[in-house]
C-alpha positions as CSV (number, residue, x, y, z in Angstrom):
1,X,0.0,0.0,0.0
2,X,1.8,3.3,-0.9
3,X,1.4,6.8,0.4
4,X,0.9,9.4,-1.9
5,X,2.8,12.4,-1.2
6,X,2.0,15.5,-1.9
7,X,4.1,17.7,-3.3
8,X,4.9,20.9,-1.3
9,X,5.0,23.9,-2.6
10,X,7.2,26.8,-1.2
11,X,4.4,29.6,-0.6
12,X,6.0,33.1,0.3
13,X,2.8,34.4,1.5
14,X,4.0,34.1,5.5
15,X,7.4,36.2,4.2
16,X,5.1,38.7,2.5
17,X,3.1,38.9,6.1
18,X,5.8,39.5,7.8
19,X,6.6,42.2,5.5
20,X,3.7,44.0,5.8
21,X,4.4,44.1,9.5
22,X,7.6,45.6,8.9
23,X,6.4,48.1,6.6
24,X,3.6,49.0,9.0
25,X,5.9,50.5,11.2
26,X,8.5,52.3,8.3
27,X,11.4,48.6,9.1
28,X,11.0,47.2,5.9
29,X,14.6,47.9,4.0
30,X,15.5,48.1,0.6
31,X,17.2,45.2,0.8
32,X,14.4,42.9,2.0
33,X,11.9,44.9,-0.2
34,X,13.6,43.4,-2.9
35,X,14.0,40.1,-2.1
36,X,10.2,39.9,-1.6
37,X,10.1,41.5,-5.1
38,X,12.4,38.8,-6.6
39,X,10.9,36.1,-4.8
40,X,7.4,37.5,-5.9
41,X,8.5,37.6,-9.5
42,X,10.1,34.5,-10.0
43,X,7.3,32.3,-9.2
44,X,3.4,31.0,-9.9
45,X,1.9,33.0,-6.8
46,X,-1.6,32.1,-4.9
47,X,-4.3,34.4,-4.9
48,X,-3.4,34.5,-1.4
49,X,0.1,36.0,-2.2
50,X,-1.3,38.2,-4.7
51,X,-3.7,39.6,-2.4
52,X,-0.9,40.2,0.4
53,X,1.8,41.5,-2.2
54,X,-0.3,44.0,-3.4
55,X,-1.2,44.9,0.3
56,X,2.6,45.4,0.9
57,X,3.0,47.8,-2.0
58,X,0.0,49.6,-0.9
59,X,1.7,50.3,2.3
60,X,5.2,50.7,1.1
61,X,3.8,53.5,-1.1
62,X,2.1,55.6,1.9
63,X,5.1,54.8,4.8
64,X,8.5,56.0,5.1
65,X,10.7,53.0,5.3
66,X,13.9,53.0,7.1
67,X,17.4,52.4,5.4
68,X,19.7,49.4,5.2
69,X,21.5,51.5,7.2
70,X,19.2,51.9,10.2
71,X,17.9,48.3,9.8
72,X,21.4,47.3,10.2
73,X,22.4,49.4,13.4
74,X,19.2,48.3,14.9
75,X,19.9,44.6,14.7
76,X,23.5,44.9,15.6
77,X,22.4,47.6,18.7
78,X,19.6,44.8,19.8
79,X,22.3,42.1,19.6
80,X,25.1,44.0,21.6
81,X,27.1,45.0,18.5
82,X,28.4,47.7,16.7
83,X,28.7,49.0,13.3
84,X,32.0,50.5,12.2
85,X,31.0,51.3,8.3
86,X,28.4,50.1,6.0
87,X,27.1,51.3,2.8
88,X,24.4,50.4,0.8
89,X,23.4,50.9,-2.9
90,X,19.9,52.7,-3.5
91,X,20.3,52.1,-7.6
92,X,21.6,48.0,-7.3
93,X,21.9,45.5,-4.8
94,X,25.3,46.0,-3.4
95,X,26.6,46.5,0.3
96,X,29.7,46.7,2.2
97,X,29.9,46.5,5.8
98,X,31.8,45.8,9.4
99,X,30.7,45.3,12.3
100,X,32.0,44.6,15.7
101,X,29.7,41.6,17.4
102,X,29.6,41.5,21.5
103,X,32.3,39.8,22.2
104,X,34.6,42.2,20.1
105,X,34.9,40.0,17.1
106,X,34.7,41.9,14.1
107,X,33.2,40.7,10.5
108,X,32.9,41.8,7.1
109,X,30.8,41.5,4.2
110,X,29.8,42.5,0.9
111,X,28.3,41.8,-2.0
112,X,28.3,43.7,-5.4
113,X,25.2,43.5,-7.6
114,X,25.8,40.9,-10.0
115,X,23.2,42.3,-12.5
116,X,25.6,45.2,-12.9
117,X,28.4,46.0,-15.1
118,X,31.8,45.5,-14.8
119,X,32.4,49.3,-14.8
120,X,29.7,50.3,-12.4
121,X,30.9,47.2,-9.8
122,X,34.6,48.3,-10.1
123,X,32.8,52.0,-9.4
124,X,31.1,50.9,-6.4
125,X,34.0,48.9,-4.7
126,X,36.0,52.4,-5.5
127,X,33.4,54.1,-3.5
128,X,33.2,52.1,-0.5
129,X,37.3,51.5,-0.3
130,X,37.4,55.8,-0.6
131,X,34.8,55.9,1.9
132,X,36.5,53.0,4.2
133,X,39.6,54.8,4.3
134,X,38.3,57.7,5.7
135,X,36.9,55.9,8.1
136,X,40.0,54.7,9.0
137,X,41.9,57.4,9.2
138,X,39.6,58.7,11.7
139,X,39.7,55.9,13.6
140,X,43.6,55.9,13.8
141,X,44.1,52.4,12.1
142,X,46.9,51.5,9.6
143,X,46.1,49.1,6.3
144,X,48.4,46.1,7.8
145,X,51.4,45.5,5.3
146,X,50.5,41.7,5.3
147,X,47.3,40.4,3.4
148,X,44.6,40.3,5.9
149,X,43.4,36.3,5.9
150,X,39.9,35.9,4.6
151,X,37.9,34.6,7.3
152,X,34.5,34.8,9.4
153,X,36.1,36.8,12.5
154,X,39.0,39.0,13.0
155,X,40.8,40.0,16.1
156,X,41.0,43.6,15.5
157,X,39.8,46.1,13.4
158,X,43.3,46.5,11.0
159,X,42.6,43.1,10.1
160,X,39.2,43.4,9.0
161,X,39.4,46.5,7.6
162,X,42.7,45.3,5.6
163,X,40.5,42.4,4.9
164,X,37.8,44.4,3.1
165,X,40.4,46.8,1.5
166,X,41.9,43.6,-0.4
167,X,38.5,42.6,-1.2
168,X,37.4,46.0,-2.8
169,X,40.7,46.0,-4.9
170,X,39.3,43.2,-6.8
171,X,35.6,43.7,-7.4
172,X,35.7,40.7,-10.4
173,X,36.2,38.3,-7.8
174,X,33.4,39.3,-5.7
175,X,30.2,37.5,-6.2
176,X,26.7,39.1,-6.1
C-alpha cells in the first residue's frame, strides 16, 4: 500500500506577512523589499500571495521605510554590536559592511550586484574603499602590510578593515 505524497510547494505568502508588518511600522529595508520582489516575480503566486503582495506595496507606497543602514544598526544595537562602516546601494543591490559583534569580534561583508556591469561594480567597490579609508583614518588604524586572511572573524579592526580593503581591490572576484 503506498502513500501518496503531496508535493509541497514553497508559498512566500508568511514572508510577505511578515513584511507588511515591517512596513507598518516604516522597518522594511530596501534590501528585503527586494527580495520579496524577486521572490514574488520569480514564481506561480496564490491568490493569497497576490492579495498580500499588493497589500505590501499599498503600504510601502504611503510609509516611510527605514534604510539598510538603520535596519542594520538596529539589529546589531539589539544584539550588543556595533557597526563600524556600512554602505548600501539605493540604484543596485550591493553592500559593504563591518561590524563589531559583543564579544569584540569583528566581521565583514559584501556583495556587489551581480546584475551590474563591470564598470559600475569596479565603481562601487571604489566608492566604499574611498569611503573605508576615511573611516580609518579617523579611527587611527593602519592598512596592515600583510594580506589580511579571509575569514569569518577578526581580532582587531586592522585586520578586517585590511581584509575588506583587499576585497574591494578586486571587485571581479566578488560574487553578487
Amino acid at each position: 500500500m503506498g502513500v501518496k505524497m503531496r508535493e509541497l510547494r514553497y508559498s512566500i505568502l508568511a514572508d510577505i506577512q511578515d513584511a507588511i508588518e515591517q512596513a507598518k511600522q516604516g522597518k522594511l529595508a530596501l534590501f528585503w523589499q527586494r527580495t520579496i520582489q524577486r521572490e514574488y516575480s520569480g514564481k506561480k503566486v496564490t491568490p493569497d500571495e497576490q492579495q498580500a503582495y499588493e497589500q505590501l506595496q499599498s503600504i510601502l507606497s504611503e510609509v516611510l521605510q527605514w534604510s539598510g543602514e538603520e535596519d542594520l544598526r538596529h539589529n546589531m544595537e539589539n544584539i550588543g554590536g556595533r557597526v563600524w562602516f556600512c554602505h548600501f546601494w539605493i540604484d543596485h543591490d550591493s553592500m559593504v559592511q563591518l561590524t563589531e559583534d559583543r564579544n569584540g569580534r569583528f566581521h565583514v561583508a559584501y556583495v556587489l550586484d551581480r546584475n551590474t556591469s563591470p564598470e559600475i561594480r569596479r565603481e562601487a567597490a571604489l566608492l566604499a574603499q574611498k569611503e573605508l579609508a576615511e573611516c580609518m583614518q579617523e579611527w587611527g588604524v593602519l592598512l596592515l602590510d600583510a594580506p589580511a586572511p579571509e575569514q569569518m572573524k577578526y581580532a582587531s579592526l586592522a585586520e578586517a578593515t585590511s581584509h575588506l580593503m583587499q576585497v574591494l581591490n578586486d571587485p571581479e572576484r566578488i560574487i553578487g
